[in-house]
C-alpha positions in Angstrom: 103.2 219.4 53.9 101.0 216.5 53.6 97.9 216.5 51.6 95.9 216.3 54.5 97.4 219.0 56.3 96.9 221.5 53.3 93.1 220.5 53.6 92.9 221.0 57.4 94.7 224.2 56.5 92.4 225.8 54.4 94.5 225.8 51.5 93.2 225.0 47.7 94.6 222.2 46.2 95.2 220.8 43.4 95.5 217.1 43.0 95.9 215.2 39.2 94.8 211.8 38.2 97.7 209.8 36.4 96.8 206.7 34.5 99.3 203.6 35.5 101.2 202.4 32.6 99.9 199.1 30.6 103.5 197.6 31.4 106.8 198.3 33.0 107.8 201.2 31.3 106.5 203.7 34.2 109.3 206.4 33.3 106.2 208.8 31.4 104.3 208.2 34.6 107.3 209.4 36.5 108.1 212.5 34.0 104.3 214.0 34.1 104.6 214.0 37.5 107.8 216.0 38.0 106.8 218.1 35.4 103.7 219.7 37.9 104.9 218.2 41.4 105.8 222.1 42.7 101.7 222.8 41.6 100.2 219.8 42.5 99.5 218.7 46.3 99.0 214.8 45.3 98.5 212.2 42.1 95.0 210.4 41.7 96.8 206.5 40.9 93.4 204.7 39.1 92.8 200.9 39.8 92.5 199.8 36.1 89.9 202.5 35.1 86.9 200.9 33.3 88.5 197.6 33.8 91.9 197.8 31.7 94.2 196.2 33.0 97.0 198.1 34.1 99.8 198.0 36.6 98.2 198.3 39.9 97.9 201.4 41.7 99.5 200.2 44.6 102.8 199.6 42.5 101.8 203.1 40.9 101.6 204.8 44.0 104.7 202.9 45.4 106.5 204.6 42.3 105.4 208.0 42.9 106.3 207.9 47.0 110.0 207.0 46.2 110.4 210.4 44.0 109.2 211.9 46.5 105.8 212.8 45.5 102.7 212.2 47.5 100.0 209.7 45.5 96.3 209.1 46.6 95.6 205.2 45.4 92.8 203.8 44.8 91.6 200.8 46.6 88.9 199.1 44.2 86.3 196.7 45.7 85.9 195.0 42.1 89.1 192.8 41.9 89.9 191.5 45.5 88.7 190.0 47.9 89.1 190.8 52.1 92.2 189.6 52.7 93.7 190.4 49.5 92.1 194.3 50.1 93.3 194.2 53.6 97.0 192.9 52.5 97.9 195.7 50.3 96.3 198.0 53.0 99.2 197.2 55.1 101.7 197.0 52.3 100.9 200.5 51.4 101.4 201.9 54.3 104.0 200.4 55.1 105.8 202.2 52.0 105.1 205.3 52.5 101.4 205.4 51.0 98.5 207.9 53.6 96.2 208.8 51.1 93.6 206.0 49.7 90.1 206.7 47.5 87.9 203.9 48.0 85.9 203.3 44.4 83.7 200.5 43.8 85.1 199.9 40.2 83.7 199.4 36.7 82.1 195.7 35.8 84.9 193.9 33.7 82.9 193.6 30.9 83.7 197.3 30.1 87.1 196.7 30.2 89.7 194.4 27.6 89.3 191.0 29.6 85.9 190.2 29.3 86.6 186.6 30.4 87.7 188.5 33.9 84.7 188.0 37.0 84.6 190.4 39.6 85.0 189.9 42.8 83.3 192.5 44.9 83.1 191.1 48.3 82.7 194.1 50.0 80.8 197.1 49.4 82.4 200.5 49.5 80.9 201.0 52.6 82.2 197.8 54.4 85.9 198.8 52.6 85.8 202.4 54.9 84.7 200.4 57.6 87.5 197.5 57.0 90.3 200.7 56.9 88.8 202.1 60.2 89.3 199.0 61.9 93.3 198.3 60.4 93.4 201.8 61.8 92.1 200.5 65.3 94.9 198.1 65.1 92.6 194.8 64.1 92.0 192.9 61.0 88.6 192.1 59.7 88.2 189.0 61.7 88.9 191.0 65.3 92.6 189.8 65.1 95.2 192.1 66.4 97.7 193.9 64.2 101.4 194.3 64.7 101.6 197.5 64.2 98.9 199.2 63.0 98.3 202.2 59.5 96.6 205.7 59.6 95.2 206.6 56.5 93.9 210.0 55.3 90.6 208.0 53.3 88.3 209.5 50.1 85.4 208.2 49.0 83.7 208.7 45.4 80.1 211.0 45.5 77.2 211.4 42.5 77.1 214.6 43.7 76.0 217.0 41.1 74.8 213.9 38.5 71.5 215.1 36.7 68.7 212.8 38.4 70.5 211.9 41.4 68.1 212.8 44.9 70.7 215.2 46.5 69.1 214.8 50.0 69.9 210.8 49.0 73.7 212.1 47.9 74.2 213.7 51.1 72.6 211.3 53.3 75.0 208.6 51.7 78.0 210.8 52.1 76.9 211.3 55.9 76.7 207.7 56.3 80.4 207.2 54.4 81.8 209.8 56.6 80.4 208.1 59.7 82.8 205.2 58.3 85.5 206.9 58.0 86.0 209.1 54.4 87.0 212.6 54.8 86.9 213.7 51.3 84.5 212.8 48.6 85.6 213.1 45.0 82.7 213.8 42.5 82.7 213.3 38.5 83.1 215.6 36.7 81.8 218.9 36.8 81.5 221.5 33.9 79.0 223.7 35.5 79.8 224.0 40.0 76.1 225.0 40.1 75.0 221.6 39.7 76.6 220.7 42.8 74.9 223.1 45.6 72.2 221.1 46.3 74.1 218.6 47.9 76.2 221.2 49.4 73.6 222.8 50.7 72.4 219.2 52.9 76.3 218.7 53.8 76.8 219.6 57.4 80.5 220.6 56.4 79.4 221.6 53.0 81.7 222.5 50.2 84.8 221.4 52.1 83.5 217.9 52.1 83.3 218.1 48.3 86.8 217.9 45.8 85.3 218.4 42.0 86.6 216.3 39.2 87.0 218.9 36.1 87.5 216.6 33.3 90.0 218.0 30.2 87.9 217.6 27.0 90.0 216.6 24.1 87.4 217.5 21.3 84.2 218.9 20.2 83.2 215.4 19.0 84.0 214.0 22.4 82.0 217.1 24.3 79.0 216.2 22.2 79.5 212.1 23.1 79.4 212.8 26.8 76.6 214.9 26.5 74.7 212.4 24.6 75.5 209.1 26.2 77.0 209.8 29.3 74.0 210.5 31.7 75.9 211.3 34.6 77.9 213.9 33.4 76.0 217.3 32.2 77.6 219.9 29.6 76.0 223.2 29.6 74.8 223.6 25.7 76.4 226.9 26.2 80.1 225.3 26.5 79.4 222.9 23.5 78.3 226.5 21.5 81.4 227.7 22.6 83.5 225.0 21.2 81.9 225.1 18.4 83.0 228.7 17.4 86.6 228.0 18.7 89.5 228.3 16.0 91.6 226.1 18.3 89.4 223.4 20.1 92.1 222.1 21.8 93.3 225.4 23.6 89.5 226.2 23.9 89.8 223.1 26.1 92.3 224.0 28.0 90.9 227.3 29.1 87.6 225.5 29.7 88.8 223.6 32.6 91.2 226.8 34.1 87.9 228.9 34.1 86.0 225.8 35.9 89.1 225.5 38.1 88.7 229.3 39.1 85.2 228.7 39.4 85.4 226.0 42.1 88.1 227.9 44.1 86.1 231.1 44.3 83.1 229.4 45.3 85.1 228.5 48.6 85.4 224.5 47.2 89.0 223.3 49.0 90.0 221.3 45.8 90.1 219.7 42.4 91.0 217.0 40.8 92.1 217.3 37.4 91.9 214.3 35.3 92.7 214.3 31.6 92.4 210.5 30.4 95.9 209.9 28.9 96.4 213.9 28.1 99.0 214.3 31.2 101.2 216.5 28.7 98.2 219.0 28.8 98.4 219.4 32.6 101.6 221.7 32.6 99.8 224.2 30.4 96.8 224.1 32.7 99.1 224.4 36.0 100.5 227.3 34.4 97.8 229.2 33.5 96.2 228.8 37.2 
């Protein structure tokens, strides 16, 4: 069943965000993902997160579709222009790719080619709008397709950020869904209270709404996003909690099952998990779900 069936079902999913390799050599990509595939509804493929360059998601995604496994790719607004954007629209469809996330991407100068200029010449916005219209069987120029995709389209949210307006949020998600997203993917969550006030201004609330829970690797890198990443809000009571842990790493682990749980009971239709290059961990956390 197709990830957008299982939503339309009512059915909690579980999707996972896998990293593309930084060459050829996809075969890990390809083993992490068997290794879940029965657990997990569809694979997150990242368009060079923070700016690394990486084999593209497309190719990624391509990869994933011919084992059989269903992939949501990214389409980035940072490193291509309109035709380019609108050429690998086509090409994924036309091999076997539905499911697309439209991100805005991170400036290059995050990234390991700081010589690299971004391109941005469309907004998120005009990107959901550009997909709508491939879908309507025209090009961004009004020219007629041959044949034309239908896409099952995400969008990214700051839903749940500490100082973000969440009438703001959900008036910016309206406007996204006007343009055609169905799903918005948030960062990541370590406390699902955080997020009701924006569910509370959704007109389709929580099952707008799929929750990144992000594996921590560390106390030291609990405490790093707590102090430097502003967007992204650890309760001091799951830092105190990590701190007492004899195993940190398993302490991890069970952190994001429990948020998992937390998100499903609260009625939420899915999560993402992403664990930034610890795909060996997801098994264990599959598992104990």
């Amino acid at each position: 069943m197709a990830l957008r069936e299982r939503l339309a079902a009512g059915e909690f999913v579980l999707l996972a965000e896998l990293e593309p390799p930084k060459g050829v050599h996809a075969a890990p990509l390809l083993d992490h993902a068997r290794r879940v595939k029965e657990r997990v509804a569809a694979f997150i493929v990242p368009e060079m997160h923070q700016a690394v360059m990486r084999m593209s998601a497309l190719g990624a995604a391509v990869l994933l579709r011919q084992q059989g496994m269903e992939a949501v790719m990214q389409v980035c607004c940072r490193d291509r222009n309109r035709l380019a954007l609108q050429g690998d629209l086509l090409a994924a469809f036309a091999c076997g790719i539905e499911n697309l996330l439209v991100v805005s991407g991170e400036d290059p100068s995050l990234g390991d080619h700081h010589r690299a200029r971004a391109v941005y010449d469309v907004s998120p916005l005009e990107l959901l709008e550009a997909i709508a219209e491939l879908e309507r069987g025209r090009d961004m120029a009004g020219v007629d397709l041959e044949g034309a995709p239908c896409f099952f389209t995400g969008a990214t949210t700051q839903a749940g950020s500490p100082g973000r307006s969440a009438e703001l949020e959900a008036e910016d998600i309206a406007q996204r869904m006007r343009a055609g997203a169905r799903f918005f993917v948030t960062p990541p969550v370590f406390d699902p209270e955080l997020l009701e006030p924006v569910v509370r201004r959704l007109a389709r609330g929580r099952q707008t709404l799929v929750p990144t829970v992000l594996l921590l690797k560390s106390l030291g890198m609990a405490r790093y996003i707590d102090r430097n990443l502003p967007h992204i809000r650890i309760p001091a009571e799951t830092i105190e909690r990590l701190e007492r842990a004899p195993d940190k790493v398993r302490e991890c682990v069970q952190i994001t099952v429990e948020t998992i749980r937390a998100l499903r009971g609260r009625g939420y239709p899915a999560a993402v998990i992403a664990t930034l290059g610890w795909e060996h961990k997801l098994p264990e956390i599959v598992e104990a779900l």
